[in-house]
C-alpha atoms as one frame of an Amber mdcrd trajectory, in Angstrom:
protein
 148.118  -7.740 -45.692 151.665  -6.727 -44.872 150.351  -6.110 -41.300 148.776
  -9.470 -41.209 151.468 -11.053 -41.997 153.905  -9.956 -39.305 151.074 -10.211
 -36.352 150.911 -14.177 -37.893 154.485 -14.543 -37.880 154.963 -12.730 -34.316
 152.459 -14.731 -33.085 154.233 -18.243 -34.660 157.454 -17.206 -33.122 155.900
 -16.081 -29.359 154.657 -20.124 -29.653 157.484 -21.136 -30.073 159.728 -19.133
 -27.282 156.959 -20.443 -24.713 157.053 -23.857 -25.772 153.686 -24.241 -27.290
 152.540 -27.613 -29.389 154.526 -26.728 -32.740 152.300 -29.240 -34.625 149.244
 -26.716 -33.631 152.005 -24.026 -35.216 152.325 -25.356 -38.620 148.265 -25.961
 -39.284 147.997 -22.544 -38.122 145.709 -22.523 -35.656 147.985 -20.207 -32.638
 147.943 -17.212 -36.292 144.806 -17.418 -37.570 143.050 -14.972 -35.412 146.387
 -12.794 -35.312 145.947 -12.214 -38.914 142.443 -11.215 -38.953 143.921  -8.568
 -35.865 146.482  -7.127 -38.122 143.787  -6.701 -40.966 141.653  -5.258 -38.126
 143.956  -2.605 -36.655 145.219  -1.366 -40.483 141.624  -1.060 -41.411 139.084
   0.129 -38.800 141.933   2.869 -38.169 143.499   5.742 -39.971 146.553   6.925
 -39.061 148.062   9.594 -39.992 151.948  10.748 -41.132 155.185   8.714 -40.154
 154.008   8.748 -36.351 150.884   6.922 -37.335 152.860   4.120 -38.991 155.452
   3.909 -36.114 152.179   3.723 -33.981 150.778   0.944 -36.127 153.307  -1.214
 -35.996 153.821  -0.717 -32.198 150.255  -1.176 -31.750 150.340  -4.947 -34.197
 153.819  -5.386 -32.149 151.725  -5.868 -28.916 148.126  -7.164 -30.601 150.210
 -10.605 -31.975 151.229 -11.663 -28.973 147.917 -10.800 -26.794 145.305 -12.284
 -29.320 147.737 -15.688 -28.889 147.082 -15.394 -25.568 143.736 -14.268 -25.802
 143.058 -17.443 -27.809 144.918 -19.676 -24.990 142.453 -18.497 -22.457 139.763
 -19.513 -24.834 140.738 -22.677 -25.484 141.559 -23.185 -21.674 138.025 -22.722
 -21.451 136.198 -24.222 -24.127 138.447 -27.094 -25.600 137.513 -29.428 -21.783
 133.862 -28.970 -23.360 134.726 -30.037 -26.925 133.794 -26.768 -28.335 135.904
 -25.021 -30.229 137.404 -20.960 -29.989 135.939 -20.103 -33.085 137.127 -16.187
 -33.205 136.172 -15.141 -30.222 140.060 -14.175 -29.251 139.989 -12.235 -32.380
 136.769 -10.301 -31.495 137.518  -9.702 -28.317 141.400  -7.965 -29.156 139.259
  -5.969 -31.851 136.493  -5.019 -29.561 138.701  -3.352 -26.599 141.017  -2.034
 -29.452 138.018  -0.420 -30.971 136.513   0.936 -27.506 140.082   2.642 -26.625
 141.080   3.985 -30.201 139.256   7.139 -29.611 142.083   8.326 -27.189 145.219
   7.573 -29.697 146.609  10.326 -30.501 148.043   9.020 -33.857 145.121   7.425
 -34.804 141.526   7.562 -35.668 138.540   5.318 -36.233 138.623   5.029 -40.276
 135.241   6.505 -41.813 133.468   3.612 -43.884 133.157   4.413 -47.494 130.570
   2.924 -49.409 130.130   3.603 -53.264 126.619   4.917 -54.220 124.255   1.943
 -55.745 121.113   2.200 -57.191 120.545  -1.263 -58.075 121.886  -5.120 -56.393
 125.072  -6.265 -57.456 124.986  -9.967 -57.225 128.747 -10.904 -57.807 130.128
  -7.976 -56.151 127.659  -8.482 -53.083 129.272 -12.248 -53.045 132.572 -11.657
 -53.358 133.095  -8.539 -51.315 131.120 -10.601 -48.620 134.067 -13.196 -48.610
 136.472 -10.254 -48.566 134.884  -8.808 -45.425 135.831 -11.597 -43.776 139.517
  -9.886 -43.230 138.055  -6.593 -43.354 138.778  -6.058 -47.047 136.264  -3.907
 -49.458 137.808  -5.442 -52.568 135.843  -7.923 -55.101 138.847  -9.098 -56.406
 140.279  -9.755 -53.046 136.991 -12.150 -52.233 138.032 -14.216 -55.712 141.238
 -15.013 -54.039 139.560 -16.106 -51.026 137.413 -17.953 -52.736 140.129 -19.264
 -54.773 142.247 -20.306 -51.806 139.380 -21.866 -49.725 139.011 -24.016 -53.046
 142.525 -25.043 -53.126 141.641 -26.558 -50.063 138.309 -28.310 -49.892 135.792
 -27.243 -53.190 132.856 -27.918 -50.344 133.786 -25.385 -47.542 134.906 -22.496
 -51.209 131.335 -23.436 -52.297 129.799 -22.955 -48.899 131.760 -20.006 -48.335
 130.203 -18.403 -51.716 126.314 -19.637 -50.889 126.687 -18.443 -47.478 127.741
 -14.960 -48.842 125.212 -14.942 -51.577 121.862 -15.930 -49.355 122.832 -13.686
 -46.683 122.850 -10.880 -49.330 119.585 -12.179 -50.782 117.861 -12.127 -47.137
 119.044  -9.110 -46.163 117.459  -7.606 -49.450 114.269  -9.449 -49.606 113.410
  -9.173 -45.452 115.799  -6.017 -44.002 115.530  -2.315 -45.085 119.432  -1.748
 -45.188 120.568   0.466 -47.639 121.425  -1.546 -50.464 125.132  -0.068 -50.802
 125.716  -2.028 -47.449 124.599  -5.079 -48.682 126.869  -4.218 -52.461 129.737
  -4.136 -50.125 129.657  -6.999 -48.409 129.148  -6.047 -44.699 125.949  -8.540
 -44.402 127.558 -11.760 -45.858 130.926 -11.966 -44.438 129.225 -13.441 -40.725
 127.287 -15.689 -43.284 130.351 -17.054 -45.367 132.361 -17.869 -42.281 128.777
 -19.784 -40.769 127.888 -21.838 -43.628 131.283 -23.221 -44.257 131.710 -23.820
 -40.578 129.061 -26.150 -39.881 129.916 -27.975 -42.691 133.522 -28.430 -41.096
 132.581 -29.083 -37.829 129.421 -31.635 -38.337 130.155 -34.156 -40.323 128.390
 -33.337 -43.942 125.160 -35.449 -44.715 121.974 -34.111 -46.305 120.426 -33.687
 -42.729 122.837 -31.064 -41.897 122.280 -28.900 -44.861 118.931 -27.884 -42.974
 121.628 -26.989 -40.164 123.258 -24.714 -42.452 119.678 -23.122 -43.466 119.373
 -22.617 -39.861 122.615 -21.122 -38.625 122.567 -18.709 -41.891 119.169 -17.626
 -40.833 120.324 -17.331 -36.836 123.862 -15.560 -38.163 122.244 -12.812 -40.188
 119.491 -12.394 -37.347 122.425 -11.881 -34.922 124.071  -9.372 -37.437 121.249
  -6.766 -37.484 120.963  -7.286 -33.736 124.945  -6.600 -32.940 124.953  -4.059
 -35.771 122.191  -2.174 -33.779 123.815  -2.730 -30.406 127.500  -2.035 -31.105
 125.893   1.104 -33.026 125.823   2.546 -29.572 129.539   2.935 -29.308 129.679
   3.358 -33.510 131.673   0.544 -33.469 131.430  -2.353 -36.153 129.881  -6.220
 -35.124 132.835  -7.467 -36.750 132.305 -11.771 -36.231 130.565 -11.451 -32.907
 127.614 -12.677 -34.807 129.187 -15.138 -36.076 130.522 -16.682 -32.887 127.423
 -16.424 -31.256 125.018 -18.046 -33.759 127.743 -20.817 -34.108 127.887 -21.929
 -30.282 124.341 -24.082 -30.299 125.945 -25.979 -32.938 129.447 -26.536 -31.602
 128.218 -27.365 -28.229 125.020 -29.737 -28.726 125.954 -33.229 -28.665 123.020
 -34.859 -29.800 124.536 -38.509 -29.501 124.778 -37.946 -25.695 121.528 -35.789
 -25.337 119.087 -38.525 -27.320 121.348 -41.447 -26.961 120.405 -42.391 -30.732
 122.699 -44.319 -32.317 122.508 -42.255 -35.432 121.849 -38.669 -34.104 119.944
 -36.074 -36.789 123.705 -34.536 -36.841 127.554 -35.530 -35.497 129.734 -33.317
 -33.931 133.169 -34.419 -35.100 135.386 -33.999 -32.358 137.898 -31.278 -32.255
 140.819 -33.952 -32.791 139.479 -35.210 -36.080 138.777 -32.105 -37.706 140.014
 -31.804 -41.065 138.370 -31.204 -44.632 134.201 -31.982 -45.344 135.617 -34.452
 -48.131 137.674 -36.212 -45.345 135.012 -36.492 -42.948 132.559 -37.704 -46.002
 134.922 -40.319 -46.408 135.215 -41.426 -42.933 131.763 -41.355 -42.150 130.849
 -43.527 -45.268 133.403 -45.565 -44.910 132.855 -46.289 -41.048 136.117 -47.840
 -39.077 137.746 -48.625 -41.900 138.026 -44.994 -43.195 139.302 -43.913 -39.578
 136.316 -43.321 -37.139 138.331 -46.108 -34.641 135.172 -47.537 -32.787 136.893
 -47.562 -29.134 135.560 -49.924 -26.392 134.173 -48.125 -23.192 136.462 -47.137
 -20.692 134.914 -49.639 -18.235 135.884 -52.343 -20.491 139.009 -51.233 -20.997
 139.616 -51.018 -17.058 138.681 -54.917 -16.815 140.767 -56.345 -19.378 143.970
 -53.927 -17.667 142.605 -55.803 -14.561 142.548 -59.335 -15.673 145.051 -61.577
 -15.033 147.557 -62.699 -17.214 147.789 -66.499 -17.563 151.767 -67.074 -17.432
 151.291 -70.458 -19.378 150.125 -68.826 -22.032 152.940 -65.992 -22.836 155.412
 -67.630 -24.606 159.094 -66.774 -25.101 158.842 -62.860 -26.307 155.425 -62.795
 -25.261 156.114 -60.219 -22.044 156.889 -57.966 -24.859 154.030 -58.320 -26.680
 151.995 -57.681 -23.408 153.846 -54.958 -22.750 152.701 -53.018 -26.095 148.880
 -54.391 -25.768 149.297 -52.996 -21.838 150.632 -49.424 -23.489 147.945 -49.101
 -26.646 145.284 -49.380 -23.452 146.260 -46.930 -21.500 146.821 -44.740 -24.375
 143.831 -44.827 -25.106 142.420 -44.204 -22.332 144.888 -41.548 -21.364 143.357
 -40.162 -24.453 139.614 -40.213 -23.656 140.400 -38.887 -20.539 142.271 -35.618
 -21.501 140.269 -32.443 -20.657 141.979 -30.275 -23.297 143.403 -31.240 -26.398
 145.382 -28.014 -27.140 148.399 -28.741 -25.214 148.997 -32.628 -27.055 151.390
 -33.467 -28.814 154.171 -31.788 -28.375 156.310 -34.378 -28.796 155.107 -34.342
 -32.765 157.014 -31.221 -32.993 159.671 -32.862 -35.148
C-alpha cells in the first residue's frame, strides 16, 4: 500500500505541473489506475536485498507518471465516443511491465502461493475476490474494501460482494479450476469490479439487473479465456477481462440505436456520473432531480437567430439578453465538446 500511495500522489502532483483539470484531481480519477500500478509492481515482483527496493521505487518513480499518461491517451481516444477508460491504462503499464520483468536484474516475477483447500470457502472466496482487485491475497483486506465501497454508495459495496460471490459460485459449479484458485480470489476480482460497474454507469432499474447477469457471465467467460492466453507468457489476466466484457455496455447507446423513448437500459453520460443512489434519484425524479431536458441544437440555433424586437427590451433588458444569449451558447458549446476530460479547469479553485 505504501507503494500505492506514492505512485497516486506522484501521479496527483505530475497533473498538476502540466496543468491538468484539478477538479478531475481531487475525485481521483488522473490516481486511480496509478494505485492499482504500485500494488501491481510490489506484488507480481520479488525483489530482492536493498538493490531490489532502490529498484522498486525507481521502477514506481517512472510507472506514476506513464500510467497518467497512459490514461490521457485513453481518454483522448475514448471520452469523443462517450465511453469511458475503464483500466485499460492500468493493464496496459502492467502488461509491458510484466513482459520485460524477466530481464531485471533486481527483480523477479513473484511465485503465486496458494494455501491447500480441500473444501469451498464461501466468505474467504468473497472477500479475497474484492481484495484481488489491488492484487491483495488478504480476507481481511477485501472487508475493508468492502467497507470503504460502502462508505460510499451501499449499492455499488453490495454489488461489489454479489459480483465476487457468483463468480466464485460459477466458476465452481461450470469450470474445473482447482478450487484453491477460486478460495483465493483470482476468479471474482474481474467479477466484483463488473457488477458494480454497470450499475454505475447505466442508470439502476430492474431491467438492468439482467445486464449485470449478463456482463458477470461475459466477465468470467473472458477470465478463463485471458487466463489461458496470457498463460502463454505465464503472465496473470490481471482486469483485461474486465475491460473487455465491459466495452458492449459502455459503448451501446440504445436511445440512439432504437430511437425508443425509454430504451431497455440508459447510458448515463460520462459528465453525470456519480453514485447508483444519485442516479436512482434523478431518474425517478426526472428534470426536477437534475436530468436538464435540453432543446435540440437546431432549436437552439433559431432562437440565437431570431431577431430581437428592440420595443420590447426595456431599460436593463440588453443585460438580461445578454445572459439568455450566454446560457445558449453554453449549452451548446457543451453538447458540442468532443472530450470532456480537459473541462473545467477553471473549477480548479
Amino acid at each position: 500500500w505504501i507503494v500505492s500511495l506514492y505512485c497516486a500522489a506522484l501521479t496527483n502532483l505530475t497533473s498538476k505541473l502540466i496543468d491538468l483539470d484539478q477538479s478531475m484531481m481531487r475525485r481521483g480519477i488522473f490516481a486511480s489506475n496509478a494505485v492499482l500500478v504500485g500494488a501491481g509492481l510490489a506484488s507480481y515482483f520479488a525483489y530482492e536485498g536493498v538493490w531490489g527496493f532502490l529498484s522498486l521505487i525507481l521502477v514506481a518513480t517512472l510507472a506514476a507518471p506513464v500510467s497518467l499518461l497512459a490514461y490521457l491517451f485513453t481518454a483522448r481516444i475514448l471520452s469523443p465516443l462517450g465511453i469511458p477508460s475503464l483500466l485499460f491504462p492500468y493493464a496496459g503499464v502492467m502488461l509491458f511491465a510484466l513482459l520485460g520483468g524477466s530481464y531485471w536484474k533486481a527483480a523477479v516475477p513473484a511465485p503465486i502461493e496458494i494455501v491447500d483447500a480441500s473444501r469451498f470457502r464461501f466468505m474467504e472466496a468473497a472477500f479475497k475476490g474484492m481484495a484481488q482487485i489491488f492484487v491483495v491475497d488478504n480476507g481481511f483486506s477485501g472487508l475493508l474494501v468492502f467497507l470503504g465501497m460502502l462508505a460510499c454508495s451501499r449499492i455499488l459495496a453490495a454489488a461489489a460482494f454479489v459480483g465476487s460471490v457468483l463468480a466464485a459460485l460459477f466458476a465452481l459449479a461450470f469450470f474445473g479450476l482447482p478450487i484453491e484458485l477460486i478460495n483465493a480470489g483470482l476468479l471474482g476480482f474481474n467479477s466484483a469490479l463488473a457488477v458494480p460497474a454497470l450499475l454505475y454507469f447505466l442508470v439502476p432499474t430492474k431491467k438492468s439487473l439482467l445486464s449485470c447477469a449478463l456482463g458477470l457471465f461475459m466477465t468470467l467467460g473472458s477470465q478463463v479465456a485471458f487466463e489461458s492466453l496470457f498463460l502463454t507468457w505465464s503472465i496473470p489476466a490481471m482486469v483485461f477481462p474486465f475491460c473487455f466484457a465491459m466495452l458492449p455496455f459502455v459503448t451501446l447507446d440504445l436511445t440512439s440505436i432504437t430511437g425508443a423513448d425509454e430504451p431497455f437500459v440508459t447510458l448515463i453520460p460520462l459528465a453525470e456520473l456519480s453514485t447508483p443512489e444519485e442516479h436512482i434519484r434523478r431518474y425517478n425524479g426526472g428534470t426536477e432531480a437534475g436530468y436538464e431536458e435540453l432543446p435540440d441544437v437546431d432549436d437552439e440555433e433559431a432562437a440565437l437567430l431570431k431577431p430581437i424586437d428592440d420595443e420590447q427590451v426595456d431599460e436593463g433588458g440588453d443585460k438580461d439578453t445578454d445572459v439568455v444569449f450566454q446560457q445558449h451558447l453554453q449549452r451548446m458549446e457543451n453538447q458540442s465538446k468532443p472530450s470532456w476530460m480537459f473541462e473545467g479547469k477553471g473549477d480548479s479553485s
